[in-house]
C-alpha positions as CSV (number, residue, x, y, z in Angstrom):
1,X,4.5,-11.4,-5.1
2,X,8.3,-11.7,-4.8
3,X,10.0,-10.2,-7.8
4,X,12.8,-11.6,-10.5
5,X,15.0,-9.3,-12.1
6,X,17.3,-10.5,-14.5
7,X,20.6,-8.9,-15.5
8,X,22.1,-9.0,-19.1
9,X,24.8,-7.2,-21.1
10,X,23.8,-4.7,-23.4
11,X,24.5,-6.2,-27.3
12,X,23.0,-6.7,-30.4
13,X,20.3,-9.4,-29.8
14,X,20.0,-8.0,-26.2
15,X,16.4,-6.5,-27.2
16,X,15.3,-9.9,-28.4
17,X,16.8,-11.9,-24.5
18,X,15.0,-9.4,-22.8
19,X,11.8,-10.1,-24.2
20,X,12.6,-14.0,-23.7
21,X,13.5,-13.1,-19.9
22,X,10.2,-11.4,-19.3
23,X,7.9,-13.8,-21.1
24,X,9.3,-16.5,-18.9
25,X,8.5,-14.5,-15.6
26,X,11.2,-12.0,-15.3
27,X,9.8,-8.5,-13.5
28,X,12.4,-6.2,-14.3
29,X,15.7,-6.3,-16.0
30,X,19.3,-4.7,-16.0
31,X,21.0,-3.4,-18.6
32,X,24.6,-3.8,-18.4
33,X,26.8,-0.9,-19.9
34,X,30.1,-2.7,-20.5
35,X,33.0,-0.9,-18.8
36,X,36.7,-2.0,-18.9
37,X,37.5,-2.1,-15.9
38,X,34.4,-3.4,-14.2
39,X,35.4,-3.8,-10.5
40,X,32.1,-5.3,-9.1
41,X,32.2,-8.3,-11.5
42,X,33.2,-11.7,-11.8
43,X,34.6,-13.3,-14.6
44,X,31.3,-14.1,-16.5
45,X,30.1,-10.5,-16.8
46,X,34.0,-8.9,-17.4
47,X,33.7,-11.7,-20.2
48,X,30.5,-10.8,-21.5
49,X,32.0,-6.8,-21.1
50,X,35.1,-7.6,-23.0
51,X,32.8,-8.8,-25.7
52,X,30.4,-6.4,-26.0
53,X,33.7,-3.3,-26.0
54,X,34.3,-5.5,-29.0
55,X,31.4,-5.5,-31.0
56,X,31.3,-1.5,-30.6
57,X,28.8,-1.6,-27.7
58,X,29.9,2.0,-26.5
59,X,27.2,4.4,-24.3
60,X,25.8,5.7,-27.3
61,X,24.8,2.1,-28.4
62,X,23.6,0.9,-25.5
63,X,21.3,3.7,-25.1
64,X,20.0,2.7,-28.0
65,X,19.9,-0.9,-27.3
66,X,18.0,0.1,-23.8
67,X,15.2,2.5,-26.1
68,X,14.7,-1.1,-28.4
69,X,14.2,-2.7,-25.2
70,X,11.7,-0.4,-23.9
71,X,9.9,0.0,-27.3
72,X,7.6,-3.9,-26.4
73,X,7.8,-3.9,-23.3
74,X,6.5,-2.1,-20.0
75,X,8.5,-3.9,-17.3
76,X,11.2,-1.6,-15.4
77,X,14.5,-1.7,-17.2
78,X,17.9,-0.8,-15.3
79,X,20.7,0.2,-17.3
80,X,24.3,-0.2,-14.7
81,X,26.8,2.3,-16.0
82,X,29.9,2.3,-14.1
83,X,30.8,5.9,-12.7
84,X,33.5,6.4,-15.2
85,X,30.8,6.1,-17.9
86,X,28.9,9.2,-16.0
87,X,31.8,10.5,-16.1
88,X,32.9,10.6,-19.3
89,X,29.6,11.2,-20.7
90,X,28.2,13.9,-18.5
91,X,26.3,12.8,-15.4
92,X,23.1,14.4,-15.7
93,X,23.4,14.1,-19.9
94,X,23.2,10.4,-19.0
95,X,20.4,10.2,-16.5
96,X,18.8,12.5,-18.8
97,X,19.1,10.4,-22.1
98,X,18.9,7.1,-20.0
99,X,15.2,8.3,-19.2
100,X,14.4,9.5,-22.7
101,X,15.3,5.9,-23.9
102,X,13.3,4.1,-21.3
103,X,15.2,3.7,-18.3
104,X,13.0,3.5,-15.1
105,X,16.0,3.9,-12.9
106,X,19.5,3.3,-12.6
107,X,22.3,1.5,-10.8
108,X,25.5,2.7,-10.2
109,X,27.8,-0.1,-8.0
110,X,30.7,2.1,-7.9
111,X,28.9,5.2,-6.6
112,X,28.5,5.0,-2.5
113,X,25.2,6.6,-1.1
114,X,25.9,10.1,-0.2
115,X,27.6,10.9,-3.7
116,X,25.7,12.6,-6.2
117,X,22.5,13.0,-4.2
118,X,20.6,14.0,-6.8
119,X,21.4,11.2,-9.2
120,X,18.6,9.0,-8.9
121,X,19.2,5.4,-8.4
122,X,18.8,1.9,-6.8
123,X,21.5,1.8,-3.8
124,X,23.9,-0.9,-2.7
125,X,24.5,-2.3,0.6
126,X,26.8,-4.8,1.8
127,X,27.5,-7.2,4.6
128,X,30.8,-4.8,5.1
129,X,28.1,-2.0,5.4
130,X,28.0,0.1,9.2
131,X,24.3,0.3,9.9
132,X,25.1,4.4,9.3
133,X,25.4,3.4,5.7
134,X,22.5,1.0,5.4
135,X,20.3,3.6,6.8
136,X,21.5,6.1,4.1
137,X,21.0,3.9,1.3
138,X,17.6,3.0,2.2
139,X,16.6,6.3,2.3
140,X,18.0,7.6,-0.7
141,X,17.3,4.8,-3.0
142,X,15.1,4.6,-5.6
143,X,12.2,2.0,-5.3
144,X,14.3,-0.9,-3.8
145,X,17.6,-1.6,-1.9
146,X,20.2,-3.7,-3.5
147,X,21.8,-6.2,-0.8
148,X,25.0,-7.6,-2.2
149,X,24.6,-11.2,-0.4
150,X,28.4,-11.7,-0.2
151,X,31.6,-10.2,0.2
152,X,33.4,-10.8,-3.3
153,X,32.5,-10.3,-7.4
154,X,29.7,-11.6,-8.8
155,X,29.7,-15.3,-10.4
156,X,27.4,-18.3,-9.4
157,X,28.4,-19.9,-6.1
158,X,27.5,-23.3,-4.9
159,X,24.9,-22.2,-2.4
160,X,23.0,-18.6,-1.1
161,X,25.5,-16.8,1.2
162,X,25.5,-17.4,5.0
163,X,25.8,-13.5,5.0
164,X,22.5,-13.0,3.4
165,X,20.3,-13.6,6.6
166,X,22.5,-10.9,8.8
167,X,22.2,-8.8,6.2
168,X,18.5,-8.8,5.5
169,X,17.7,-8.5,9.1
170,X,19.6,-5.3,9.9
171,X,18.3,-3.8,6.5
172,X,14.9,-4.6,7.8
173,X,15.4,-2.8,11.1
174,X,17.3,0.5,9.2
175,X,14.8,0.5,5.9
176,X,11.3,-0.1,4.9
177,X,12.8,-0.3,1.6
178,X,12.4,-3.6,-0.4
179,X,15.3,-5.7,-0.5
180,X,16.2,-7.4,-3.4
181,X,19.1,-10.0,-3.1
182,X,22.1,-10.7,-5.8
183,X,25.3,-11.5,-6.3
184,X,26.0,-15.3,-6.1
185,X,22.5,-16.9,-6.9
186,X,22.3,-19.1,-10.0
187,X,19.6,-21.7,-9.5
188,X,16.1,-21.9,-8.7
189,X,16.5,-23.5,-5.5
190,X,19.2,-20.0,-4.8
191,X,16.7,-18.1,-5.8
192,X,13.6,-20.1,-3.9
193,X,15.8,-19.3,-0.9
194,X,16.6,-16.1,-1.0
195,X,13.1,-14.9,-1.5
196,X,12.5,-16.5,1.8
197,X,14.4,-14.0,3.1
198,X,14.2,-10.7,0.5
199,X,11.3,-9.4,-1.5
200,X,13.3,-9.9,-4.7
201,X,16.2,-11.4,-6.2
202,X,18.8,-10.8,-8.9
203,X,20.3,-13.3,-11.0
204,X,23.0,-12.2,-13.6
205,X,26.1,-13.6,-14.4
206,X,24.4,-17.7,-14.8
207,X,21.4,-15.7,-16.9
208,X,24.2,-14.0,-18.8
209,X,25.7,-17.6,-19.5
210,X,22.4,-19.1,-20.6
211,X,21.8,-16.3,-23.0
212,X,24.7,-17.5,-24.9
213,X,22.5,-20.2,-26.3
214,X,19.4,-18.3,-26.9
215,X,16.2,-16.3,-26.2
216,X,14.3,-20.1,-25.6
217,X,17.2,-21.4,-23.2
218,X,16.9,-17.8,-21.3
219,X,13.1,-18.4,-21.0
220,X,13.2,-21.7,-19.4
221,X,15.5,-20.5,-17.1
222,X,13.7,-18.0,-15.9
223,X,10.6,-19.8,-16.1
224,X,12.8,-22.3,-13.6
225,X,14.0,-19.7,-11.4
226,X,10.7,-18.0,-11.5
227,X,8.8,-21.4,-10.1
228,X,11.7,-21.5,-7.4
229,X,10.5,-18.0,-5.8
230,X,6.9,-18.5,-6.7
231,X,7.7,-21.3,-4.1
232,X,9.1,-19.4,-1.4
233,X,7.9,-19.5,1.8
234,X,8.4,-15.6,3.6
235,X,10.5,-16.2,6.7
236,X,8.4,-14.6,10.0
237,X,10.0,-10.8,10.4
């Protein structure tokens, strides 16, 4: 079965979204540790940053959101530091505590494969990647590759990138790793048609703009998104 993961920012009533996200079909989540300078991200999620900095959400805290997370629940949960974060806090003092609260992995979209070797995480790759880089990533990462579908910030776009497809097929001859697709998809027919492609998709800043209204409007759009992949039909490799 093609898997949904489903990003959101770490806050208060974070704990209570993620529960909404997984009872309407989400497989894994991401944690969001809000950074202030977030260079991968689009104006939803720097948004949704900015406000969570506000309301005291520092490392600290969102460890502790990420352990009330875990405490129901037995679905994968992802927290995304930015490297200044592992920084600042002590890289392996963070992977360390990250795992004592529940994290099953980490990503880290600031941190190329090749750095820190023995931080374990979920690599990115790019349609700017060389096919050097892509083979790197996939065998370094941890569990699944990451394919940024487009070359930009993340936000919802009108349609799937036309980069995806060239993407997925060189991953697929570099990798045996499981390619999960994000950056850019925001509907269930986005997300229908990149698990044509992938073997899991990412939706986060349009989930992170539905959770604004609530755990039952994040649960029908997952359930939504989740009957788009369920839909899917696997392109021929």
């Amino acid at each position: 079965m093609k898997k949904l993961s489903i990003y959101l920012m770490c806050e208060p009533e974070t704990p209570e979204l993620v529960e909404a996200a997984v009872e309407g079909g989400a497989d894994l989540l991401e944690l969001g540790f809000p950074f202030s300078d977030p260079l991968a991200d689009g104006p939803v999620i720097r948004l949704a940053g900015e406000r969570a900095l506000a309301r005291g959400m520092r490392t600290k805290r969102c460890l502790e959101c990420l352990a009330a997370c875990r405490e129901p629940l037995d679905v994968p949960l992802i927290p995304m530091p930015y490297a200044s974060l592992l920084e600042a806090y002590g890289w392996e003092r963070l992977a360390a505590d990250a795992r004592a609260s529940g994290a099953s992995s980490l990503i880290v979209a600031d941190l190329p494969a090749g750095e820190r070797p023995g931080l374990r995480r979920v690599q990115l790759v790019a349609p700017t990647s060389t096919d050097e880089r892509i083979r790197l990533a996939g065998e370094q990462t941890d569990g699944w590759l990451y394919l940024v579908s487009l070359t930009g910030t993340t936000g919802a776009r009108d349609q799937v990138s036309s980069q995806l497809a060239e993407l997925v097929e060189r991953a697929r001859r570099l990798t045996t790793a499981p390619l999960y697709a994000g950056f850019g998809i925001s509907t269930a027919e986005h997300a229908r048609a990149a698990a044509e492609l992938c073997d899991g998709v990412v939706v986060g800043s349009r989930a992170v703009q539905v959770a604004q209204d609530g755990p039952a409007s994040l649960r029908d759009f997952v359930r939504e998104l989740r009957a788009g992949i369920d839909a899917a039909v696997p392109a021929s490799r």
